[in-house]
N, C-alpha and C positions, 0 to 999 in steps of 0.2 A: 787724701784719696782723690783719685779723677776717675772719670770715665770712656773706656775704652769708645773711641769713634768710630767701632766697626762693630760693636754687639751689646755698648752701651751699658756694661759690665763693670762694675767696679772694682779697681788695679789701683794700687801703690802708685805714688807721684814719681817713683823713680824710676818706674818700672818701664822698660824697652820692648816689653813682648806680651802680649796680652792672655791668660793662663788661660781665658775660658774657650775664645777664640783661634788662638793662635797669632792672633794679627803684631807685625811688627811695629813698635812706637818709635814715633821719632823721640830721638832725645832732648833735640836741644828747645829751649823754652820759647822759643816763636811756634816752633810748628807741635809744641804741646798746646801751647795759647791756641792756636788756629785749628787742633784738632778739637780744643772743647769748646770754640766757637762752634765749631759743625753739630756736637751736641747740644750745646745749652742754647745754641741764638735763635733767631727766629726762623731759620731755615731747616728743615725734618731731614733727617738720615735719609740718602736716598734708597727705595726699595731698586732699585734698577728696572728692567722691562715688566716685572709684577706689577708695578708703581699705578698704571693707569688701570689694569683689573682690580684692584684693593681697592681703587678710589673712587670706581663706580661699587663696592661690596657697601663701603662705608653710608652710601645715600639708603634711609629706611626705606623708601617705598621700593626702590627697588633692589638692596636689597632681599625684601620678600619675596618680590618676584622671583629674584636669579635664586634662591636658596631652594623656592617652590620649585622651580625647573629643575633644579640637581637634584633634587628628590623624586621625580617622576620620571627622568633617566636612571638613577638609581635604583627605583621597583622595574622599571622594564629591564633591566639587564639580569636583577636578580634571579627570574626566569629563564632566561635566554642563557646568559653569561653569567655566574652566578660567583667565576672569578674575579671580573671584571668590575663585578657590582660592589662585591666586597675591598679592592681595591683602590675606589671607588672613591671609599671613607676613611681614605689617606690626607687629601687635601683637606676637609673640615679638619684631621685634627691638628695640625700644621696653620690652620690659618683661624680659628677659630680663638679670640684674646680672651683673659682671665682675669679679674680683678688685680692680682698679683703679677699677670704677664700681660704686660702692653706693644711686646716687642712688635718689630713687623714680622711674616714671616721668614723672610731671608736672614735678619740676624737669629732668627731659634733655628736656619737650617744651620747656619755656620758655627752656631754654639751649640749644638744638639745633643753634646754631651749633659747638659747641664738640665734636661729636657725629658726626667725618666718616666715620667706618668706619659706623655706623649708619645715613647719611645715601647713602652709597653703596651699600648694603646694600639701602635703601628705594627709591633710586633704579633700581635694576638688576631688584627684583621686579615695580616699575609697568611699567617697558620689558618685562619678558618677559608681563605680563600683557596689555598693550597685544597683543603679536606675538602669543600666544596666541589671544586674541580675536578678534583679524583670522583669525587662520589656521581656527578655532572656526566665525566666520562663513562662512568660505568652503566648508567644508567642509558647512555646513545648506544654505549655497544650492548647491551640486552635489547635495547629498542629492535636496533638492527636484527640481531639474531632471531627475535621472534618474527621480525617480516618477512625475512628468508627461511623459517621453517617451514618442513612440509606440510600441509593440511592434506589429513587420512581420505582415502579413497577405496570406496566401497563399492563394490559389485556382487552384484545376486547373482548366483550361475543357476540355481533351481527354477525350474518353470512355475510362472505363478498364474493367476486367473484360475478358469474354471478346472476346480479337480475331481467332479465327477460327485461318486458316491464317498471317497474317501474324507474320514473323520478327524484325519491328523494328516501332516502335512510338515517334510522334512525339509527345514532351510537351508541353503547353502548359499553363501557368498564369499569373497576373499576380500581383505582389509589390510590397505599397505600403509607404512608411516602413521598404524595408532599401538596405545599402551593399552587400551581397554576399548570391546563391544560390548553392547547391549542390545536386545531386543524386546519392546515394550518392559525399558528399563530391567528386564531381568540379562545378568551375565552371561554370556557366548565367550567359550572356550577354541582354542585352533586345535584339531585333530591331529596335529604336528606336521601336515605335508602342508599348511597353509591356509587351509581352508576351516571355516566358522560353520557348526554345523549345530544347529538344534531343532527338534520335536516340537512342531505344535499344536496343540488340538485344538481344533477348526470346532469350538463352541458353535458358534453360529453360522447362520448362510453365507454369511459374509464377514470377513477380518480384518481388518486392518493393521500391518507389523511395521513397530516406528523404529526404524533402524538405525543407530546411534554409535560414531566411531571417535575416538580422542586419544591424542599426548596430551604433552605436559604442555603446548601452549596452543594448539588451537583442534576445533573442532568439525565434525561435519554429519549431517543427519539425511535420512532420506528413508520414503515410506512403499509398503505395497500392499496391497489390497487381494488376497485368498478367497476366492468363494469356490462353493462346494454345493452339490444338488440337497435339498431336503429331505430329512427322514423320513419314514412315514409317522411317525411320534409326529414330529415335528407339523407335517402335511394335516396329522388329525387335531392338534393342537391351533393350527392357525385355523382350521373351519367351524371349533368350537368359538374359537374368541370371534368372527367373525358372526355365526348365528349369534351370540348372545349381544354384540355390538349391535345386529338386525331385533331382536327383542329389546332390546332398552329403547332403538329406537323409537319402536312400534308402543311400549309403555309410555313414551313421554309428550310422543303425538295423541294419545286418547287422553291423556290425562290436560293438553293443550285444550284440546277438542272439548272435554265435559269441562273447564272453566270457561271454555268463549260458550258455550250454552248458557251456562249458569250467571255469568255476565249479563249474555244477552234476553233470559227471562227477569230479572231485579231490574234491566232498564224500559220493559214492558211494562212492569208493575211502576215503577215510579212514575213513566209516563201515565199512567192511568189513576194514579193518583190526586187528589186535591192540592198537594205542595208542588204537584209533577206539573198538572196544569199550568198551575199560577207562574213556573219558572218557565214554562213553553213562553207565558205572552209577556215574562220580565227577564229575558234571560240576563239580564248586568245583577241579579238580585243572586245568592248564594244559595245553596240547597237548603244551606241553615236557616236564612232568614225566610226562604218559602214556607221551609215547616212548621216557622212561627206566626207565620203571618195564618197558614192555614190551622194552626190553633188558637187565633185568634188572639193571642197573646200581645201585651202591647207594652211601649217601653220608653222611655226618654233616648230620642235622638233617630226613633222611625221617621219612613218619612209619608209624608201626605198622601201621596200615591198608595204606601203600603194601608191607611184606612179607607181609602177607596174601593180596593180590593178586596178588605173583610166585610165595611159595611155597609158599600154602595156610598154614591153621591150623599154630602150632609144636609143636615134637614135645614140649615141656617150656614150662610159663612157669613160674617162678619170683620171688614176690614175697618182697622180704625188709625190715624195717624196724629200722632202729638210733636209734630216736629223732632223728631229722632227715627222717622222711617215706618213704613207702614207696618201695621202688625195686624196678625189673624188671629179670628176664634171662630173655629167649624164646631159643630154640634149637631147631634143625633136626638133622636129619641128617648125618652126618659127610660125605655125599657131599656137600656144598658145599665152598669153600674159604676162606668164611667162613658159622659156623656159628652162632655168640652172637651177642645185639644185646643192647644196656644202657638201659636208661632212671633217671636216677639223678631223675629227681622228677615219677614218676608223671602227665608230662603227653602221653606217647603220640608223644613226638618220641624220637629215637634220638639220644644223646649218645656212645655208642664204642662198635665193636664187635671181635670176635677170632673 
């Protein structure tokens, strides 16, 4: 057996004509000998003008790079060109090697018969590119056609604004190039000479009709605005809400008015009180703590000022210091039933007393 020097195929040593390829062998044994030099010696089958795009595919790094690139021309086109993208992924499978095919790819293009998984491969990319394309086109010419459709055009012919005394109030407009009207989303029928006509009752002083025209691909809206004089219902209706809006008022202002009274007699009386005082001439001191001080009440962590306050200047203070910072002891008169207060570092807070 030898090897074909044109797809590198294995043929019969006798053979003249290569089955897989086609390629003609020379017969005689020099140029059999120099045809399997070109396979076997150290010089590679040449790919022809391929030869130097292959040889930069072969280097890894870039490799990744070129394979990155053809993949991010191949999603942009996918969009755009969606034939083109699909056709695209011809080349990988043509040049793409396999453990079992090391060929280059010119000899898989020149043996291609021999190449049915690629072949089917190739096959199923042209078909999906074909249905793509169709589908691509179809989709431009609907694009198109919806651009050039007409978009509906509505006109009011009924006069609108003020209608006087009347209750209701008969619409008229015409609507060209729609399949369906609507007025405040209810259905408007054509009278059959063309024109849109419906009955409204003018509920209120004023109305508002949202006027809404459509086909099958585009739309168009527009509004108007009916007002109409008040009933007398209506006229006695707004002077009720109206008085009673003026009495609620007038409840909510007295009832303002007797809480800033009644505020302002509780802040008389506190004023006038013994905790009200004491917090006139210590206002940093809380209402809570005035109260207690004005019940004379006493507690770990008052402070000195606040027994000044209940029991006058002390009958004795006594500072005394042990090398740790000076400490106090005020004391009263034994008619208390607590008489000492302790301050053990001099910062005018009471830490125990006896």
């Amino acid at each position: 057996m030898k090897r074909c020097p044109f797809c590198a195929e294995e043929v019969q040593d006798q053979a003249v004509k290569c089955k897989h390829c086609q390629s003609q062998l020379t017969s005689s044994s020099g140029s059999e000998k120099k045809g399997e030099e070109k396979v076997t010696g150290s010089s590679k089958p040449s790919g022809g003008v391929l030869d130097p795009l292959l040889s930069v595919f072969s280097m890894p790094v870039l490799r990744v790079m070129l394979w990155g690139m053809y993949f991010m021309v191949f999603v942009s086109l996918l969009a755009s060109a969606p034939f083109l993208a699909l056709l695209f992924l011809l080349p990988p499978v043509w040049t793409i090697r396999t453990t079992k095919d090391r060929d280059k790819p010119v000899q898989r293009l020149k043996a291609w018969k021999n190449h049915k998984v690629r072949i089917a491969f190739s096959v199923v990319f042209v078909l999906f590119a074909l249905i793509a394309s169709s589908a691509n086109a179809d989709k431009e010419k609907k694009d198109r056609m919806i651009a050039e459709y007409p978009v509906p055009v509505i006109a009011v012919m009924s006069a609108t604004g003020d209608q006087g005394d009347a209750t209701t109030y008969l619409l008229q407009l015409t609507v060209t190039d729609a399949d369906a009207v609507t007025v405040n989303s209810a259905s408007v029928e054509s009278n059959g000479s063309g024109v849109y006509e419906k009955e409204i009752l003018l509920a209120e002083p004023s109305t508002t009709l949202n006027i809404k025209a459509s086909n099958e691909y585009k739309n168009a809206a527009t509004s108007v605005v009916v007002t109409r004089n008040m009933t007398e219902e209506e006229v006695a209706e707004e002077a009720r809400k109206e008085a009673e809006a003026k009495a609620e008022a007038a409840r909510k202002e007295a009832e303002a008015a007797a809480k800033r009274a009644q505020e302002e007699a509780e802040q008389r009386a506190w004023e006038q009180s013994k905790a009200g005082k004491i917090c006139s001439r210590h206002p940093e001191w809380t209402e809570e703590t005035c109260k207690d001080v004005a019940d004379n009440k006493i507690w770990i962590g008052m402070e000195y000022d606040m027994l000044i306050e209940q029991r006058g200047k002390p009958s004795s203070a006594n500072p005394s210091n042990y090398g740790y910072g000076t400490q106090w002891q005020w004391c009263w008169s034994w008619d208390y039933d607590v008489s000492c207060f302790y301050d053990n570092n001099d910062d005018g807070i009471i830490d125990s007393y006896n």
